[in-house]
N, C-alpha and C positions, 0 to 999 in steps of 0.2 A: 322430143328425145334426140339425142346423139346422134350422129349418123358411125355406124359401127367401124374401126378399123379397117380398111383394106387385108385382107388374106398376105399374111405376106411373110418374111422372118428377118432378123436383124442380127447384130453383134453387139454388145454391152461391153466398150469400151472408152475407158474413160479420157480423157483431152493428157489429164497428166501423166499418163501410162503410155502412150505415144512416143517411138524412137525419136532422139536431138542431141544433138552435140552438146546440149547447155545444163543439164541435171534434169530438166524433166518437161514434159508435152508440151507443145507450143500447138499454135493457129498455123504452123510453119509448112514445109513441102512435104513432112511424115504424114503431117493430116489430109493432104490432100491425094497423096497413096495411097493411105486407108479407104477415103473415099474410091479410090478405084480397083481397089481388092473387093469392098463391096458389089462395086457392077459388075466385075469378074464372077460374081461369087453369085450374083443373081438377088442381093439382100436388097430388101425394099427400107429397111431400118436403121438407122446409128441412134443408139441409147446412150449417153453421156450422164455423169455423176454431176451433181450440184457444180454450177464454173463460178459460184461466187468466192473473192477473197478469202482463203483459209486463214485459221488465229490456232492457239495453241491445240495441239495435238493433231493438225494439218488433217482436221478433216473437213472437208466439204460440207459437212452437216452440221457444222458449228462456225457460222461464217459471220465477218465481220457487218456484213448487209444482205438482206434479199435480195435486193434489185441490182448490186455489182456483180463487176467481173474480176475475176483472178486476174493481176497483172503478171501474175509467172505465166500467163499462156502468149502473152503478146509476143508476137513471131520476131528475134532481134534481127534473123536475116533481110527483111520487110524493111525496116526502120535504117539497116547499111542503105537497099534499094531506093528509098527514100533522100540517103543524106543524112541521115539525124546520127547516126553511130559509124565508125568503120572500123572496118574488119579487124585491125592491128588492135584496137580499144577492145572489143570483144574476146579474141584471142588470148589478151593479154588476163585475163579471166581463170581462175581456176572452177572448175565446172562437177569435179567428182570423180571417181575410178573406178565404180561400175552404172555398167550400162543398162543394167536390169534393176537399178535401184532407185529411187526420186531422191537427189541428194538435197532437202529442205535445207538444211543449215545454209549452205553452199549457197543456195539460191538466191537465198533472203541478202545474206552478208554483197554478195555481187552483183544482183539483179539491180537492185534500186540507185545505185552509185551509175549505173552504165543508162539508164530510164531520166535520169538526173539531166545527164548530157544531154538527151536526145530533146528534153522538155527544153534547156535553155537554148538550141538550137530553130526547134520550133515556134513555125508561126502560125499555130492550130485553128486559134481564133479566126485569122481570114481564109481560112478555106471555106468550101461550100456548104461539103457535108457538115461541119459544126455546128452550125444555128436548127438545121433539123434534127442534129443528137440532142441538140442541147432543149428543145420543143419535146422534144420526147420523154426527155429524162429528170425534167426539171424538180418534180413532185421528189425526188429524192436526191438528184445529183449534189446539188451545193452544201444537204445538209450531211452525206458522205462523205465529201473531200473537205467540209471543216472539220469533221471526227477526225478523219485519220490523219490529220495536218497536228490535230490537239495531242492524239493519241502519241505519234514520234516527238512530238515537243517533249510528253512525259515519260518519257523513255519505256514507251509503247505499256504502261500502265492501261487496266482496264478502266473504263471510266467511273467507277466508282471509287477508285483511290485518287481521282483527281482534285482542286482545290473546290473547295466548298461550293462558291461562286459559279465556275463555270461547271461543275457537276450537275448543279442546277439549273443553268444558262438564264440565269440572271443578265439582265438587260444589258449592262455596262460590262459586264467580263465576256458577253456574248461580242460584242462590240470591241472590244479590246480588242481579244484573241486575233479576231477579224481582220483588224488591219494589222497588226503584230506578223499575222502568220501567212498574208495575204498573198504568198509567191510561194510557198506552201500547200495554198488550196488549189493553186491554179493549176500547179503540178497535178495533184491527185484527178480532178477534171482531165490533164491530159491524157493519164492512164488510162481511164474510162472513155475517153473519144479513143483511144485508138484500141482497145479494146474492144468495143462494140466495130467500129470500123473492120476490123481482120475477123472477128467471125461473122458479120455480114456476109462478106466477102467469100466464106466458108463454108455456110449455109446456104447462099445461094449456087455456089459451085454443086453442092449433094446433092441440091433440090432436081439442078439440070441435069443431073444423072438417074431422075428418079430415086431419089432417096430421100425419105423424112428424118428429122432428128426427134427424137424422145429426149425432151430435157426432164429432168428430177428435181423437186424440191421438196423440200423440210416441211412439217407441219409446221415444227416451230422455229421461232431463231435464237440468238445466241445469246446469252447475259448481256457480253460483250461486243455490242452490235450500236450502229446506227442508229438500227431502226428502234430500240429500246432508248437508246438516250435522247434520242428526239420525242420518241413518243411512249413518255413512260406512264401516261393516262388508262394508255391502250392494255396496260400489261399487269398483273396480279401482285403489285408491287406494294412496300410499306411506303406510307406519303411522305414517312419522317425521313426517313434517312433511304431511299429507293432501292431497298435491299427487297428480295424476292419472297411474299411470302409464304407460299405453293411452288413446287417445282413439278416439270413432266421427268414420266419414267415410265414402265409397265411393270407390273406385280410378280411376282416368282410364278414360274411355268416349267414346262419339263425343258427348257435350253439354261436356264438360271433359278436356281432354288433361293436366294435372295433379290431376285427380279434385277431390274435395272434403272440406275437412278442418274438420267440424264443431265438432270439440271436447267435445265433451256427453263424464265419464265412464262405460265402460262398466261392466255390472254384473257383479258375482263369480256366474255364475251355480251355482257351488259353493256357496256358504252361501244362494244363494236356494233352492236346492234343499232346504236340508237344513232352512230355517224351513219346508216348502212351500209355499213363492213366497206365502208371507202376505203381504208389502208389496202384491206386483201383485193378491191378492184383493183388497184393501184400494181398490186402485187401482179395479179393475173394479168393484165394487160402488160406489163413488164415481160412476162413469162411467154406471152404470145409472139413479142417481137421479137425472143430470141430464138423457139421450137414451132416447131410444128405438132409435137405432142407430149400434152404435161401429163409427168406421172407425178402423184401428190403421195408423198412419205406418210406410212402412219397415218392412213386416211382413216380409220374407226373413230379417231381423235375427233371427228369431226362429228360423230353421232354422241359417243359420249369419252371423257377422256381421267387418266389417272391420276390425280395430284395428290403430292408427297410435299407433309410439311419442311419450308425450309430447314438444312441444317440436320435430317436425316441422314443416315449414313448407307442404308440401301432403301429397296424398295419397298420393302413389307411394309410400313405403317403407311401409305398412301387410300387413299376413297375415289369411289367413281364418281363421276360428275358429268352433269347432261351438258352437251353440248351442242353449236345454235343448229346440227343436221340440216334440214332443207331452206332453211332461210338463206345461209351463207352460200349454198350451193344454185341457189335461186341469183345471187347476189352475183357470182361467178358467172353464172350464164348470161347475166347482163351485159359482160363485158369483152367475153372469152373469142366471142367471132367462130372465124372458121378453124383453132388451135382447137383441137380433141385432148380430150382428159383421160388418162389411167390411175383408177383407183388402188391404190397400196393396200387391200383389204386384210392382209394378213393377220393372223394372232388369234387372239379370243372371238368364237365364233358369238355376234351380237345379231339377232334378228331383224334389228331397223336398219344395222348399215346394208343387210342385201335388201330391203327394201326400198333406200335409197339407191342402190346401184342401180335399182330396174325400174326408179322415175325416172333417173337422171341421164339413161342408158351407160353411164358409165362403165367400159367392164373390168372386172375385178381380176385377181392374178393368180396363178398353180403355178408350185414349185415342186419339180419331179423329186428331188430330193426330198421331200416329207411325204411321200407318196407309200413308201412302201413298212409301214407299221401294222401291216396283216390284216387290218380293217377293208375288205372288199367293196368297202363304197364312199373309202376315202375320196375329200374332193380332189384331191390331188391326184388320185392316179388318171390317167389319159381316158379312161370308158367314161368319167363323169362329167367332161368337161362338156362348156356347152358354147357354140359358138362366139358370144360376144367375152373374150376372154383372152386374157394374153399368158400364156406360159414360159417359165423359166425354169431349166435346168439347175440352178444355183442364182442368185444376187450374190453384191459386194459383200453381203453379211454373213454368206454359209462357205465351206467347204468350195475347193474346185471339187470336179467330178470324180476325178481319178483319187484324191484324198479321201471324197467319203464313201466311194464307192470300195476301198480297200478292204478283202475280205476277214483281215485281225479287227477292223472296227463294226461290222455287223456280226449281226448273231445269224444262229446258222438257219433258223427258219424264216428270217426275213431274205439271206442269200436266194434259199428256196424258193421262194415268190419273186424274187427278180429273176431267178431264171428262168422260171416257167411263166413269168407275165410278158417277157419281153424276148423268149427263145436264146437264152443265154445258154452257150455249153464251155463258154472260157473265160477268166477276168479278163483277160485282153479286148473281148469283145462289149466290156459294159458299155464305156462311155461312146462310141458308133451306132448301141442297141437303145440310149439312151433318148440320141439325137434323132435317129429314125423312127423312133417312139413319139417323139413330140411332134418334129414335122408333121407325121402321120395324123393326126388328131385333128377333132373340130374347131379345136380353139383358134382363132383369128391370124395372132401374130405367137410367134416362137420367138422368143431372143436368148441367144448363151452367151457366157463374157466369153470375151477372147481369151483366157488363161485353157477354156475347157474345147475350145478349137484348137486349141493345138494340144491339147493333154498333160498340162503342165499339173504337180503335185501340188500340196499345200501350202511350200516355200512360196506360192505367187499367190495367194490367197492375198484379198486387198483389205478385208477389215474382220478381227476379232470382236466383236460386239463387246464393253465390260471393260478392255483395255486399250490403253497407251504406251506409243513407241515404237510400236514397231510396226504401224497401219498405213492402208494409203501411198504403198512405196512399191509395190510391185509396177515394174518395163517391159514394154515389148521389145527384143531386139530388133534390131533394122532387116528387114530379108526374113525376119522369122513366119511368118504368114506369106506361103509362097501359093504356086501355083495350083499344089495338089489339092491345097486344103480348098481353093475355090472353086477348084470343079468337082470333087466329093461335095459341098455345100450347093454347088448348083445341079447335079443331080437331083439332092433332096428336094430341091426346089421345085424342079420340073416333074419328079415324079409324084408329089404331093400337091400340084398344083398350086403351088404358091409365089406364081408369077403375076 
């Protein structure tokens, strides 16, 4: 079994939500302030959002690869320090006009022209640390940086609108490409040396302050991925033409009456079985050298999961389907080391996944926010909780506090019960009654995003579930998380013992 959590409480803040001159979070000196608002603040945690390459609709959970890094977080001040950019190149940059917003377009159009430079300047190969990035990341690095070398050849076409030949990576187009594109790939290889180098870097500065990082990952990944066009055996695909022929989603519930129909294909977990689940070691051990604890997305997926025939238009006409449960998680502990697991248990209550949680010691998660639906023995409200257990205020996917806690959005007997459960006599007092409620409690670790640390409304809410455009873009401003809020935060700490 696991060894459970440290007692402790963190902040759910994500890398691109991080104050920068440049449109949005960097590995830069905003991060490494946070990290000291944390030791201020007494947080034993940083919870971060998926840091792999985003593709269309800039979300994190639809990522170009598992095992990459976003090259928007590479720190450009580092790279001046360095030599490879200077400041006048950078400058000359237009970066966006607000500061509480991630300006994507902005990013995309100027990031990669100024990464350009610093690649032909660089002489990455002869340094040191590259031959042990490059030992580490092999299983997936070379066949990453030829995708996305092919991908901007095609004018970033997904790969299934690519030419016949290399869609299939037929011997000779494979080979083509190759040398064609070969100052191309070396580039994207850059990206990813200096990526993993600056949050090395980053991660080991948190650790020295006593802080762990919580990274997050996808059950699944992306159509438009790497790791599907390389390994499209692995994936529930048609042979003829590798279009998908099951997708994931989950079924209509009381947040979506036509459920939700992600898309992402699902995995054969027949032939994952039969490699033993080599890909997902591959994955986990990836996942270890970047966190210190993985929380795995839509973990139910993994006892049994929802497939929606391709080319549905929502989720209702989907089936459940058993999936490989303690095999794979057997296959995970083979590899996972001293990196601790957080189970995503959310959603339709299934018997076998909390029975997996209590071989695997994994613990599962409570969201104060579904807490209070009049049922007195809901898991969610804080008297149920039980110590191997991490609670959340809110995730990326619900309401900030102060949004749902608004008394025109509840009914008036559920106001009722939050007041008398948590000694409410004003709405001013929810979201303080909220945080002293969870501190308070059995469960292990506490984490709330930083939107709900400082009391921000719903305009800073990071992701609508369902929708596109306008997600994933809420900023911290620079100076906004000051002093007060870390000695209120270390209060709670010391008075809940969660030191």
């Amino acid at each position: 079994m696991k060894t459970m959590l440290d007692r402790g409480a963190g902040i759910l803040m994500p890398v691109s939500s991080l104050p920068s001159p440049y449109g949005i979070g960097t590995f830069g000196k905003a991060a490494y302030e946070f990290v000291d608002f944390l030791k201020k603040a007494r947080q034993k945690y940083w919870q971060v959002l998926p840091v792999g390459p985003t593709s269309y609709g800039d979300s994190p959970y639809q990522s170009f690869s598992a095992f990459a890094g976003n090259p928007y977080f590479i720190d450009l001040d580092t790279l001046v320090e360095e030599e490879l950019l200077t400041r006048e190149e950078i400058d000359a940059c237009y970066w966006g006009d607000d500061e509480a917003q991630v300006a994507y377009d902005t990013v995309f159009w100027y990031r990669f022209p100024l990464l350009k430079k610093a690649h032909a300047r660089s002489e990455f190969h002869e340094e040191e640390g590259y031959e042990k990035f490059y030992m580490e990341s092999w299983y997936w690095l070379n066949d990453y940086a030829f995708y996305m070398a092919l991908k901007f050849h095609f004018d970033n076409q997904e790969w299934l609108a690519w030419p016949e030949d290399i869609r299939f990576r037929k011997k000779d187009a494979v080979e083509r490409y190759k040398e064609e594109l070969k100052e191309e790939i070396d580039f994207w290889k850059f990206l990813q040396y200096k990526f993993f180098q600056q949050w090395k870097k980053l991660r080991a500065y948190a650790n020295s302050q006593g802080i762990s990082i919580i990274g997050d990952i996808p059950i699944y990944v992306a159509l438009d991925s790497a790791d599907v066009w390389t390994h499209p055996e692995l994936f529930l695909l048609d042979e003829e033409n590798l279009t998908p022929l099951k997708v994931a989603g989950v079924p209509p519930d009381a947040f979506s009456e036509d459920g939700q129909l992600w898309g992402n294909p699902l995995y054969r977990w027949d032939v994952q079985e039969k490699t033993d689940f080599a890909w997902w070691k591959e994955r986990m051990k990836a996942s270890g050298r970047l966190y210190d604890v993985v929380r795995i997305d839509h973990f139910i997926g993994v006892v049994q999961y929802y497939a929606i025939p391709a080319g549905a238009e929502d989720g209702k006409a989907g089936e459940w389907l058993k999936g490989p449960g303690k095999k794979l998680t057997d296959a995970i502990g083979q590899v996972i080391g001293d990196t601790k697991v957080i189970a995503e248990d959310l959603g339709i209550f299934v018997p076998e996944v909390k029975a997996l949680l209590e071989e695997t010691g994994y613990p599962g998660m409570k969201i104060i926010e579904f807490a209070f639906s009049g049922d007195r023995f809901n898991e969610h409200l804080p008297h149920m909780y039980t110590p191997n257990s991490v609670v959340y205020g809110g995730t990326h996917d619900n309401e900030t506090l102060v949004g749902y806690f608004k008394p025109e959005e509840r009914q008036w007997w559920e106001l009722q019960y939050i007041a008398d459960y948590m000694g409410v006599s004003h709405q001013d007092q929810v979201v303080d009654r909220v945080m002293f409620t969870a501190y308070g409690s059995v469960a292990s670790v506490v984490i709330f995003q930083a939107q709900d640390v400082l009391k921000l409304d719903n305009w800073a809410r990071m992701n609508t579930p369902g929708t596109v455009g306008s997600n994933w873009r809420w900023r911290m401003r620079s100076g906004e998380l000051n002093q007060g809020h870390a000695d209120h935060l270390a209060w709670l700490v010391d008075t809940f013992g969660r030191f």
